[in-house]
mmCIF entry with sequence, helices, sheets and N, C-alpha, C, O atoms, coordinates in Angstrom:
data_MODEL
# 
_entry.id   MODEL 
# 
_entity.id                         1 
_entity.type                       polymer 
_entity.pdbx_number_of_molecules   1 
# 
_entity_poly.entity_id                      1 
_entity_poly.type                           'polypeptide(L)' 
_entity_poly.nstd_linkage                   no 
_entity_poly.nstd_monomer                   no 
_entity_poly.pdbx_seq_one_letter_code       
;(UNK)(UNK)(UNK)(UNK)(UNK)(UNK)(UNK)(UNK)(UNK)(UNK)(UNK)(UNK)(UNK)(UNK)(UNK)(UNK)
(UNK)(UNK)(UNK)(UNK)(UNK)(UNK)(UNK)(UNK)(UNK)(UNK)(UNK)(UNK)(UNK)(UNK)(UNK)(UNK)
(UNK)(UNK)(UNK)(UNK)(UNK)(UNK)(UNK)(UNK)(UNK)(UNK)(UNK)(UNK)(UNK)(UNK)
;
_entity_poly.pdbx_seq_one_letter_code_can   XXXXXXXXXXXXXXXXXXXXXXXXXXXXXXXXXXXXXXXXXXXXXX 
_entity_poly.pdbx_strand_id                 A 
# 
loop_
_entity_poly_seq.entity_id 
_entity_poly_seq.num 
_entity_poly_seq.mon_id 
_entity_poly_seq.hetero 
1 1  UNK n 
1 2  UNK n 
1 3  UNK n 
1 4  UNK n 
1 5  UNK n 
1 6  UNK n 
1 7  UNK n 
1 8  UNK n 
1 9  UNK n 
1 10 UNK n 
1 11 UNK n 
1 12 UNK n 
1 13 UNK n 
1 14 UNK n 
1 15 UNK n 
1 16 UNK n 
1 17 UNK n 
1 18 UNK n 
1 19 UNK n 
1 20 UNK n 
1 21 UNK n 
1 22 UNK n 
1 23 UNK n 
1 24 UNK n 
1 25 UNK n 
1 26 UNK n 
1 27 UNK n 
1 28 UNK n 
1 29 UNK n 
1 30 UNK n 
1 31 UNK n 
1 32 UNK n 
1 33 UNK n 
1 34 UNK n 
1 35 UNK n 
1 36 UNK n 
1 37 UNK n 
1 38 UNK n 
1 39 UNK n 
1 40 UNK n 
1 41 UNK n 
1 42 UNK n 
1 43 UNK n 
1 44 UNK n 
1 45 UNK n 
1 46 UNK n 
# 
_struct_asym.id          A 
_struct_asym.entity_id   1 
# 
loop_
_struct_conf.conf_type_id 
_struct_conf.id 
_struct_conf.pdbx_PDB_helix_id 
_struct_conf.beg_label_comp_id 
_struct_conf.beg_label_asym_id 
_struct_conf.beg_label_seq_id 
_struct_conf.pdbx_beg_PDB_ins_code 
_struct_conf.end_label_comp_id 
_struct_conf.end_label_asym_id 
_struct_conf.end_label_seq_id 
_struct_conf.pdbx_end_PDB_ins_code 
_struct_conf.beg_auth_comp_id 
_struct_conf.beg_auth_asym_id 
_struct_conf.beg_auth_seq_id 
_struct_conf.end_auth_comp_id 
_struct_conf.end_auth_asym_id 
_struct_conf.end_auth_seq_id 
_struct_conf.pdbx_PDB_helix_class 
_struct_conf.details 
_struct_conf.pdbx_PDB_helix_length 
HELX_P HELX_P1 AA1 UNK A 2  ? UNK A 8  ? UNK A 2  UNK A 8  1 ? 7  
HELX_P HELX_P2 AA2 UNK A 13 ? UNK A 29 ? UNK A 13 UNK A 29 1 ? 17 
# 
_struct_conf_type.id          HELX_P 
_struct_conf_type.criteria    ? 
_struct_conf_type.reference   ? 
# 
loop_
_atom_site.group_PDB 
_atom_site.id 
_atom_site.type_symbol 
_atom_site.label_atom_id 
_atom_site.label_alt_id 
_atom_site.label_comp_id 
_atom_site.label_asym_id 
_atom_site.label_entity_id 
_atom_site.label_seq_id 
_atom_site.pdbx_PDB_ins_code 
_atom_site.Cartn_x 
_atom_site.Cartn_y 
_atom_site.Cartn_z 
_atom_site.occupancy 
_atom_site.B_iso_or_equiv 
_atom_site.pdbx_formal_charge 
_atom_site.auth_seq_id 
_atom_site.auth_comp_id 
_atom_site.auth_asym_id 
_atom_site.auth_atom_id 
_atom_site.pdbx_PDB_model_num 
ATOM 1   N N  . UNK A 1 1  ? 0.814  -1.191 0.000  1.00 0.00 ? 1  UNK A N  1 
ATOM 2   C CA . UNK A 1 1  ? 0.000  0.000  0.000  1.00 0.00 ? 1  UNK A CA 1 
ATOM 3   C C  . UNK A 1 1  ? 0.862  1.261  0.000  1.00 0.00 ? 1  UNK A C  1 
ATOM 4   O O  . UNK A 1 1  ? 0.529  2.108  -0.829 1.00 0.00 ? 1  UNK A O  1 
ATOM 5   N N  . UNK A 1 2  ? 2.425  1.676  1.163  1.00 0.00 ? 2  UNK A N  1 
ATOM 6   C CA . UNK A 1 2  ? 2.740  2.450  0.678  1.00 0.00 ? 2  UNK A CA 1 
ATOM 7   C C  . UNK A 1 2  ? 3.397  2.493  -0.317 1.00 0.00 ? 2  UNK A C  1 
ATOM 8   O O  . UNK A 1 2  ? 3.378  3.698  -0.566 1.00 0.00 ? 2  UNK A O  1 
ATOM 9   N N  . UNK A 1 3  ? 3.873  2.110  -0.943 1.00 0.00 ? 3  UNK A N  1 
ATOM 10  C CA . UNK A 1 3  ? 4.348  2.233  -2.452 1.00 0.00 ? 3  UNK A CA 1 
ATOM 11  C C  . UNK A 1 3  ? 3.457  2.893  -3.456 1.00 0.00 ? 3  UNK A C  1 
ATOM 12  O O  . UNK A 1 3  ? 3.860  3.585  -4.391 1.00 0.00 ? 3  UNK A O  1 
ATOM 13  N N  . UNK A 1 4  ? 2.488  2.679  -3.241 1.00 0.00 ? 4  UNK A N  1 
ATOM 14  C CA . UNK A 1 4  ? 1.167  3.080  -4.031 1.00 0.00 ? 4  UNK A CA 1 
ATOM 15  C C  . UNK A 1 4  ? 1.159  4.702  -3.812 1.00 0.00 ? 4  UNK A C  1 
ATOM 16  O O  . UNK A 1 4  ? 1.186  5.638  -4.612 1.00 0.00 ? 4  UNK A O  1 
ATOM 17  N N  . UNK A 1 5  ? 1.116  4.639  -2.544 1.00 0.00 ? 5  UNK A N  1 
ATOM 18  C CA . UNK A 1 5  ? 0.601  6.080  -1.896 1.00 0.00 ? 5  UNK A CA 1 
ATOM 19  C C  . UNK A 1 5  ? 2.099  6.983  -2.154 1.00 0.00 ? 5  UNK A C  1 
ATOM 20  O O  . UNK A 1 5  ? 1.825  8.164  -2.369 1.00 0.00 ? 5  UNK A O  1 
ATOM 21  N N  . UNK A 1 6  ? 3.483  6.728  -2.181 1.00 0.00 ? 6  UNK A N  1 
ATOM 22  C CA . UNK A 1 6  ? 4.549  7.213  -2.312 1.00 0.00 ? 6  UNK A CA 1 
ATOM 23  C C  . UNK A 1 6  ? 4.890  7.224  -3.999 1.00 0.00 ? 6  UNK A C  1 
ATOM 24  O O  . UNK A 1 6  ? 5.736  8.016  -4.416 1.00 0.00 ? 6  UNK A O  1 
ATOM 25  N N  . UNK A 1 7  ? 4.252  6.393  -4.842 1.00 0.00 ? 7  UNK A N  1 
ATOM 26  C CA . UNK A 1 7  ? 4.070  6.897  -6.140 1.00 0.00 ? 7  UNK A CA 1 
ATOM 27  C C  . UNK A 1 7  ? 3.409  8.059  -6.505 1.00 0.00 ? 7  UNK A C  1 
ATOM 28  O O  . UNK A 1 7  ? 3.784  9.035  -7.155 1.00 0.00 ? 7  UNK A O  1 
ATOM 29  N N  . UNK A 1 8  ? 2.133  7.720  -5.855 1.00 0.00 ? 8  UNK A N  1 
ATOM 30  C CA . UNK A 1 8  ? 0.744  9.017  -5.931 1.00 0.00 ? 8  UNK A CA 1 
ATOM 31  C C  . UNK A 1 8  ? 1.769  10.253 -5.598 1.00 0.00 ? 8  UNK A C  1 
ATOM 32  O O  . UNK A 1 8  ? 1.790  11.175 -6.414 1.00 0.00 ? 8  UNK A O  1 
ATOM 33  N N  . UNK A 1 9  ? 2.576  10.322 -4.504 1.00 0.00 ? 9  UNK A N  1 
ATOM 34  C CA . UNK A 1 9  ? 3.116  11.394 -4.075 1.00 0.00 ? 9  UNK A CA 1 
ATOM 35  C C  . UNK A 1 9  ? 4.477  12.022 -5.596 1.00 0.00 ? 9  UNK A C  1 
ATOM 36  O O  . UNK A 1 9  ? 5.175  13.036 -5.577 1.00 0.00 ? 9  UNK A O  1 
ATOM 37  N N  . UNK A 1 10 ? 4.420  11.314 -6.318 1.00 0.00 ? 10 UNK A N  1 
ATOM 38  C CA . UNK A 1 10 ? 5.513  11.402 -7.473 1.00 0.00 ? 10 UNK A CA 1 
ATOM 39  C C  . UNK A 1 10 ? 7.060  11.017 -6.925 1.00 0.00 ? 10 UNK A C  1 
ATOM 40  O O  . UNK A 1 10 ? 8.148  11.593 -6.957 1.00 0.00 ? 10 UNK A O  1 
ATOM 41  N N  . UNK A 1 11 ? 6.560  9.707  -6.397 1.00 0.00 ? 11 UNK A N  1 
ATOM 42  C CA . UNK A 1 11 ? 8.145  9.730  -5.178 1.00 0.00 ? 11 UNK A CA 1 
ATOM 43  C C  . UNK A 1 11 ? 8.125  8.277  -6.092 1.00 0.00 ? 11 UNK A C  1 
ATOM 44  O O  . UNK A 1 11 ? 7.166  7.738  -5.539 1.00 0.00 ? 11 UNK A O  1 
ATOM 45  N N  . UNK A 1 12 ? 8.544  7.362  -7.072 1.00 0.00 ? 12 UNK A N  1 
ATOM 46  C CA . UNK A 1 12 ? 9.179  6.038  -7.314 1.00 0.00 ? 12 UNK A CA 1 
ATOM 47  C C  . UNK A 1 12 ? 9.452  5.409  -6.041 1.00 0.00 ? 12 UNK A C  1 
ATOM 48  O O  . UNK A 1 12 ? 9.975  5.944  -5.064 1.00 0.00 ? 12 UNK A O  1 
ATOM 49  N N  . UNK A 1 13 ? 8.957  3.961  -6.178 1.00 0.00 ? 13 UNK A N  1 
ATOM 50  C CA . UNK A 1 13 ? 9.409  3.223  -5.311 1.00 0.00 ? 13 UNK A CA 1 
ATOM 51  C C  . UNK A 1 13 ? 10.741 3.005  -4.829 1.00 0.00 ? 13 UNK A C  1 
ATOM 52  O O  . UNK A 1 13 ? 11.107 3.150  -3.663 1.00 0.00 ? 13 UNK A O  1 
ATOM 53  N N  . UNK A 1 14 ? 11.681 2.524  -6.139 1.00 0.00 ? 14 UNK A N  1 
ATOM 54  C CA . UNK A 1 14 ? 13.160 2.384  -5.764 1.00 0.00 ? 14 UNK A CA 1 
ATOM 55  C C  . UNK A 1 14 ? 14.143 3.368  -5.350 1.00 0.00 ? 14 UNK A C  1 
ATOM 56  O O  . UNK A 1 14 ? 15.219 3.086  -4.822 1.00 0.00 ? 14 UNK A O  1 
ATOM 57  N N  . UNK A 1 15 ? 13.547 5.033  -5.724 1.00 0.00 ? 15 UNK A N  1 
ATOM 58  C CA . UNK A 1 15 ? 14.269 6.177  -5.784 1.00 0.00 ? 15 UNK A CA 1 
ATOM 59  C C  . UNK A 1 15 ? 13.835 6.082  -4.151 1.00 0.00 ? 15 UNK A C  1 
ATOM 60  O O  . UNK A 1 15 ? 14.861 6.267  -3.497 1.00 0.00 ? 15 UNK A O  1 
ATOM 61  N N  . UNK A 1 16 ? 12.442 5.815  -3.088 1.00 0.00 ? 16 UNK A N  1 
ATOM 62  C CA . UNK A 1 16 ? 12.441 6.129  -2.003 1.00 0.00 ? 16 UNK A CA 1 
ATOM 63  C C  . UNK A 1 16 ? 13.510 4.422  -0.971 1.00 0.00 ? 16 UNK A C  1 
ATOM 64  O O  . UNK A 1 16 ? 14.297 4.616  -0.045 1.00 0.00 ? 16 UNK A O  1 
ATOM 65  N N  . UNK A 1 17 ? 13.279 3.499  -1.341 1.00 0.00 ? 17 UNK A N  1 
ATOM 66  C CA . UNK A 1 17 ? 14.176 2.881  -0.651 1.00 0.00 ? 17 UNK A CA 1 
ATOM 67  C C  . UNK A 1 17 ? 15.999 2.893  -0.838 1.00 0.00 ? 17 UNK A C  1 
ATOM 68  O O  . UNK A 1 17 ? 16.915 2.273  -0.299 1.00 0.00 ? 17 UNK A O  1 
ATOM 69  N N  . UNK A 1 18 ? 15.897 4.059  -2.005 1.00 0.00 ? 18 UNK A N  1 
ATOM 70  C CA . UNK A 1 18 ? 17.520 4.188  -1.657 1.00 0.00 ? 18 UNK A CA 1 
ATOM 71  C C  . UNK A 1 18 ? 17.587 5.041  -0.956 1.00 0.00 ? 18 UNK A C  1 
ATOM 72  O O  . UNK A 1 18 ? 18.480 5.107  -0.112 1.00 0.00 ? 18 UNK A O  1 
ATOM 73  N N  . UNK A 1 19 ? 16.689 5.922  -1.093 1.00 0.00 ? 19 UNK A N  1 
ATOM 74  C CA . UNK A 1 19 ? 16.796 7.774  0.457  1.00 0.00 ? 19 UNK A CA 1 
ATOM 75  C C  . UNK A 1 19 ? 16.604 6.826  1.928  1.00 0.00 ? 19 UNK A C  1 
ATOM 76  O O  . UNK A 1 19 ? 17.265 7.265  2.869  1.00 0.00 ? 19 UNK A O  1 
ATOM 77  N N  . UNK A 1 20 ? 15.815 5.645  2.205  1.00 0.00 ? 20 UNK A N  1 
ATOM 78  C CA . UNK A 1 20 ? 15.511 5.100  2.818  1.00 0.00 ? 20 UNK A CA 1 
ATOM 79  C C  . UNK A 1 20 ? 16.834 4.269  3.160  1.00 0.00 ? 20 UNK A C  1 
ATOM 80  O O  . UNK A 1 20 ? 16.921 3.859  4.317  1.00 0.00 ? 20 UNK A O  1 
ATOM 81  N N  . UNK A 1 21 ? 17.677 4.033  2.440  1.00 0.00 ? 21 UNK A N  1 
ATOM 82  C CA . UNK A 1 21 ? 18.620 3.501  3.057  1.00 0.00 ? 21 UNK A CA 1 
ATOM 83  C C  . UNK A 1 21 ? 20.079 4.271  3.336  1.00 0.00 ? 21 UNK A C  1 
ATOM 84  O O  . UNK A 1 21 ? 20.996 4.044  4.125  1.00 0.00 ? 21 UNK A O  1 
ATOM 85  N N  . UNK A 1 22 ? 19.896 5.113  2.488  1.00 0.00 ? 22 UNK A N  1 
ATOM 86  C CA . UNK A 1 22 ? 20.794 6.342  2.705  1.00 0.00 ? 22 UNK A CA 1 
ATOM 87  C C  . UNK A 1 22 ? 20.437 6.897  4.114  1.00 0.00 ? 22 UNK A C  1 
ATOM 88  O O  . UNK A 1 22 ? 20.908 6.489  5.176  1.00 0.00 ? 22 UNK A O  1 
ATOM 89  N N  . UNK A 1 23 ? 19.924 7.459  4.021  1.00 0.00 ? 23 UNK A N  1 
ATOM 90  C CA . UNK A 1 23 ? 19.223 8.108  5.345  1.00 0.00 ? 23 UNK A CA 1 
ATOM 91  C C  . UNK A 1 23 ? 19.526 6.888  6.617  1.00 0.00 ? 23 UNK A C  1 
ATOM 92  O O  . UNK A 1 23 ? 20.223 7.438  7.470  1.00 0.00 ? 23 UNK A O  1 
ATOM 93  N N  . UNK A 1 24 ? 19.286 5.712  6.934  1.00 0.00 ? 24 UNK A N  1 
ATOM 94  C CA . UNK A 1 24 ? 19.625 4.880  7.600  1.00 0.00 ? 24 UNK A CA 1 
ATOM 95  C C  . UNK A 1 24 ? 21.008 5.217  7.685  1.00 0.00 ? 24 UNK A C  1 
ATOM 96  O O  . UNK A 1 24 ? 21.475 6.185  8.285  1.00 0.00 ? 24 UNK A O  1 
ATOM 97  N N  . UNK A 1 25 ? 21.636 4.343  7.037  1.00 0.00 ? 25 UNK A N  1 
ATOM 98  C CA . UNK A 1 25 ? 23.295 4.595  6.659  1.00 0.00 ? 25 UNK A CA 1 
ATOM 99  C C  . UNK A 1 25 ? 24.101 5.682  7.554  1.00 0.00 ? 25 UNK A C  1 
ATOM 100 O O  . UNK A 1 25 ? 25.094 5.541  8.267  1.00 0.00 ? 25 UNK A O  1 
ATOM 101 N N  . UNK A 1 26 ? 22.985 7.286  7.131  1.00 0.00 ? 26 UNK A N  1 
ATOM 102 C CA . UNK A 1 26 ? 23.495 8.494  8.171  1.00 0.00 ? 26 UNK A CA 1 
ATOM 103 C C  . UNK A 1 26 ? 23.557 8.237  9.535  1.00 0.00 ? 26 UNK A C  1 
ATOM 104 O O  . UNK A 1 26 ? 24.336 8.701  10.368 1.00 0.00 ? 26 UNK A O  1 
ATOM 105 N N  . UNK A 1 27 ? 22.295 7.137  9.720  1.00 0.00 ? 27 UNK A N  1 
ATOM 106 C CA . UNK A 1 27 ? 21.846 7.834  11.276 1.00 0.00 ? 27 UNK A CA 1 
ATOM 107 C C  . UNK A 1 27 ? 22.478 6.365  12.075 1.00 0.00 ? 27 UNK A C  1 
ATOM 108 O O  . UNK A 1 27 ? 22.262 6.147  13.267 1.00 0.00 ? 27 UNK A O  1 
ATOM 109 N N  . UNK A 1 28 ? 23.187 5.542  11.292 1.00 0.00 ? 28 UNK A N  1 
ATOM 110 C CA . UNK A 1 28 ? 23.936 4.625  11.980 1.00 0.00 ? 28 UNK A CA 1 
ATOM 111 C C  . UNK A 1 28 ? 25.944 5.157  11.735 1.00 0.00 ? 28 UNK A C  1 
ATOM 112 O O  . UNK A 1 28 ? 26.797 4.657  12.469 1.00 0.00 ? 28 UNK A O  1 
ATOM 113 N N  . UNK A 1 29 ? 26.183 5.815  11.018 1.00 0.00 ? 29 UNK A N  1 
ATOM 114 C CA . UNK A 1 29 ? 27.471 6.475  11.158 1.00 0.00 ? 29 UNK A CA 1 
ATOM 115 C C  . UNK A 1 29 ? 27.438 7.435  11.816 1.00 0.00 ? 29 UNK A C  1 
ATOM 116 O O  . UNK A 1 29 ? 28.476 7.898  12.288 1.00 0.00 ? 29 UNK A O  1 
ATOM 117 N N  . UNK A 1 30 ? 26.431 7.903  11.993 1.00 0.00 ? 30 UNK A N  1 
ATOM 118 C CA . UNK A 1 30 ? 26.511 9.076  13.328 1.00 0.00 ? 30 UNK A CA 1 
ATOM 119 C C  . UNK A 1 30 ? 26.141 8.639  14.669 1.00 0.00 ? 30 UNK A C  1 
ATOM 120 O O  . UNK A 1 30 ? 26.562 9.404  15.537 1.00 0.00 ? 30 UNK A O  1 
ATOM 121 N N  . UNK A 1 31 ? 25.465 7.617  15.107 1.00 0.00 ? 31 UNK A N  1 
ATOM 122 C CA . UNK A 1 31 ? 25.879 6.947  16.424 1.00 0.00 ? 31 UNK A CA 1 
ATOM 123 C C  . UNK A 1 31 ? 27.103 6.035  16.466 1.00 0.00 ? 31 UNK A C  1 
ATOM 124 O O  . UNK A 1 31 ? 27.181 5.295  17.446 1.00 0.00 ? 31 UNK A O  1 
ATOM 125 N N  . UNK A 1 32 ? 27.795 5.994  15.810 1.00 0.00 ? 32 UNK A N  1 
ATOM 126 C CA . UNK A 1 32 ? 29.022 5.029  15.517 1.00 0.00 ? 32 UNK A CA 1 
ATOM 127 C C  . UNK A 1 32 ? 30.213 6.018  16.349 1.00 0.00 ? 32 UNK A C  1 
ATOM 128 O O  . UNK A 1 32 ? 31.070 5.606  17.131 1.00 0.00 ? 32 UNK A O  1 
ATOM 129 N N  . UNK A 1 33 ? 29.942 7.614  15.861 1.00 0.00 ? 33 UNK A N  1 
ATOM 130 C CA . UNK A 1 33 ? 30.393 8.868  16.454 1.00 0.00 ? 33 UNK A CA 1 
ATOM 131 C C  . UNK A 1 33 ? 30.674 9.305  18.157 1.00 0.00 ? 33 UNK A C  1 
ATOM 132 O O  . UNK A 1 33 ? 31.581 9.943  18.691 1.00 0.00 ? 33 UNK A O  1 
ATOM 133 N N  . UNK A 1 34 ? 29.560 8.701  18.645 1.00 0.00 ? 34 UNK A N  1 
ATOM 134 C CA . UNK A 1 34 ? 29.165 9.272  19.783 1.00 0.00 ? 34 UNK A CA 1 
ATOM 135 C C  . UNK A 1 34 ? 29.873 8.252  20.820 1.00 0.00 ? 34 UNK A C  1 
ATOM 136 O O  . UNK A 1 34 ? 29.642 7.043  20.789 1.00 0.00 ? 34 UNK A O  1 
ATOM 137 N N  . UNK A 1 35 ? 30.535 8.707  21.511 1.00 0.00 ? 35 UNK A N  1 
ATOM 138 C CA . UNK A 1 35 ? 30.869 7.887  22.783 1.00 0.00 ? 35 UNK A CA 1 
ATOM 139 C C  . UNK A 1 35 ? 30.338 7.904  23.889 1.00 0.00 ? 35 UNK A C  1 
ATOM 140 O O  . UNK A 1 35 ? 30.107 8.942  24.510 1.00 0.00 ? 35 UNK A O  1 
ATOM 141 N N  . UNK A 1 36 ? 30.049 6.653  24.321 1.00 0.00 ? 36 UNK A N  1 
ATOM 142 C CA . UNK A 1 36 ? 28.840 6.067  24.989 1.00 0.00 ? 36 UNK A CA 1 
ATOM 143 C C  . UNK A 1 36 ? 29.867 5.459  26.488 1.00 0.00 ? 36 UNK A C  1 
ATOM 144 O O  . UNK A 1 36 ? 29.223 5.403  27.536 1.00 0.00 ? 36 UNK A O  1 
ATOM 145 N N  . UNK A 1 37 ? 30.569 5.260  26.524 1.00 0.00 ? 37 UNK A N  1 
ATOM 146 C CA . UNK A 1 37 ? 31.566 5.051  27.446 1.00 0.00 ? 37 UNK A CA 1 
ATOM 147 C C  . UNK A 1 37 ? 32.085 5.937  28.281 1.00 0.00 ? 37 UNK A C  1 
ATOM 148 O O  . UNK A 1 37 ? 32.476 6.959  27.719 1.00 0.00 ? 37 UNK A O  1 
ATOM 149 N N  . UNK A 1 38 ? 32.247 5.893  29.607 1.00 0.00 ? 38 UNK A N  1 
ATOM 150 C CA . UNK A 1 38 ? 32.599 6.964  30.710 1.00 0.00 ? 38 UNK A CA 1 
ATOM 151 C C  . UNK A 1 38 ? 34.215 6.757  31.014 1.00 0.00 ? 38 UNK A C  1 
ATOM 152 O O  . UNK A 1 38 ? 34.676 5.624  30.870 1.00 0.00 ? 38 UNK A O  1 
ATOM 153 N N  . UNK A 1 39 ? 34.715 7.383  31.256 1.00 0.00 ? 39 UNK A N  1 
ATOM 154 C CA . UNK A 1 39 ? 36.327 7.295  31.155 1.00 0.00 ? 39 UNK A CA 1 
ATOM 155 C C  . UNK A 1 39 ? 36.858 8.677  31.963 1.00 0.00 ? 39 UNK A C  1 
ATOM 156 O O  . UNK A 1 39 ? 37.248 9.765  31.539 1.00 0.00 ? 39 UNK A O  1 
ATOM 157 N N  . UNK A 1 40 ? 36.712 8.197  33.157 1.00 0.00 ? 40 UNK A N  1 
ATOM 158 C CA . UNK A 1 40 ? 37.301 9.045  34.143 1.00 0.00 ? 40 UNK A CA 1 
ATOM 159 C C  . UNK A 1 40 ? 38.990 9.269  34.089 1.00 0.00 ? 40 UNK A C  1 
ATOM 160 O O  . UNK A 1 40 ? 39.816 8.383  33.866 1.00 0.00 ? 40 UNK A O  1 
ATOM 161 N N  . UNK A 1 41 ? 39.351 11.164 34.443 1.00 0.00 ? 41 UNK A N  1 
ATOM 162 C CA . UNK A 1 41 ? 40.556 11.156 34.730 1.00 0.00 ? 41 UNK A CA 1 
ATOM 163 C C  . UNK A 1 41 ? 40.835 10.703 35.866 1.00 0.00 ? 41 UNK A C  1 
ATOM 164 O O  . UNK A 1 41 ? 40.132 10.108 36.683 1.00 0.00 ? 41 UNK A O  1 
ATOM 165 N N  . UNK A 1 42 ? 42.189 11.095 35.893 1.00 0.00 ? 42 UNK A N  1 
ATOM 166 C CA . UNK A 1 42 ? 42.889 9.762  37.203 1.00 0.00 ? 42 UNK A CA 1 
ATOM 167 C C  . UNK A 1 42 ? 42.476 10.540 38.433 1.00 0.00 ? 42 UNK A C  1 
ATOM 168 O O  . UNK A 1 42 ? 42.329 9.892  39.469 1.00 0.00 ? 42 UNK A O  1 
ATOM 169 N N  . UNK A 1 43 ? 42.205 12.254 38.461 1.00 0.00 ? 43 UNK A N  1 
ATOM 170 C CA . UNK A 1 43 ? 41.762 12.748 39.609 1.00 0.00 ? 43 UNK A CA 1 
ATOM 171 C C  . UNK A 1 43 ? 40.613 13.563 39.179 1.00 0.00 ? 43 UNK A C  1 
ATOM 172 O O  . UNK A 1 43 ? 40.639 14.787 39.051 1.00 0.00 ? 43 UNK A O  1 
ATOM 173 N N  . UNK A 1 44 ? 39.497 12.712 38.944 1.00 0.00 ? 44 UNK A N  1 
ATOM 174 C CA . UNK A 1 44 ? 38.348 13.219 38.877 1.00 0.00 ? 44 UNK A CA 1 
ATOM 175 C C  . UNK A 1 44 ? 37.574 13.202 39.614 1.00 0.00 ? 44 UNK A C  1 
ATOM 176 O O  . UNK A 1 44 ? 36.547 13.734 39.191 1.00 0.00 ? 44 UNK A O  1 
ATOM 177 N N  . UNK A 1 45 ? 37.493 12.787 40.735 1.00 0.00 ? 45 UNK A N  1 
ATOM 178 C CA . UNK A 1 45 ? 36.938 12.380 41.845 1.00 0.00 ? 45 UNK A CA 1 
ATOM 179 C C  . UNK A 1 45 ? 37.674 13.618 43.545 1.00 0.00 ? 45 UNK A C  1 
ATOM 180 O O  . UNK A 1 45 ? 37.220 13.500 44.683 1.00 0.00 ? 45 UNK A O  1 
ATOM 181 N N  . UNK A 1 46 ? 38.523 14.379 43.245 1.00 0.00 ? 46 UNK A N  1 
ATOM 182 C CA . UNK A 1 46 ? 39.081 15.613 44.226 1.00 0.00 ? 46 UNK A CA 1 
ATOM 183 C C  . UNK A 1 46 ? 38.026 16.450 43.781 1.00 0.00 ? 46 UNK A C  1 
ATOM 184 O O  . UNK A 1 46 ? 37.925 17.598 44.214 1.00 0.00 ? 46 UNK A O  1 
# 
């Protein structure tokens, strides 16, 4: 069904699952970015 409705919109099916995977792609190299790990200096705690 959406395919249908994302044609209607003048959007091609295959042209939206490559933005669809592009767009993925971004938003997994940009948490790849982020450090998620705590890493205290040696006197962080004075």
């Amino acid at each position: 069904m959406y395919p249908k409705l994302w044609e209607a919109a003048g959007i091609k099916y295959p042209v939206l699952l490559d933005r669809l995977i592009r767009l993925a792609i971004e938003r997994y190299e940009g948490k790849m970015k982020l450090e998620t790990t705590f890493k205290p200096k040696k006197d962080w705690y004075v």
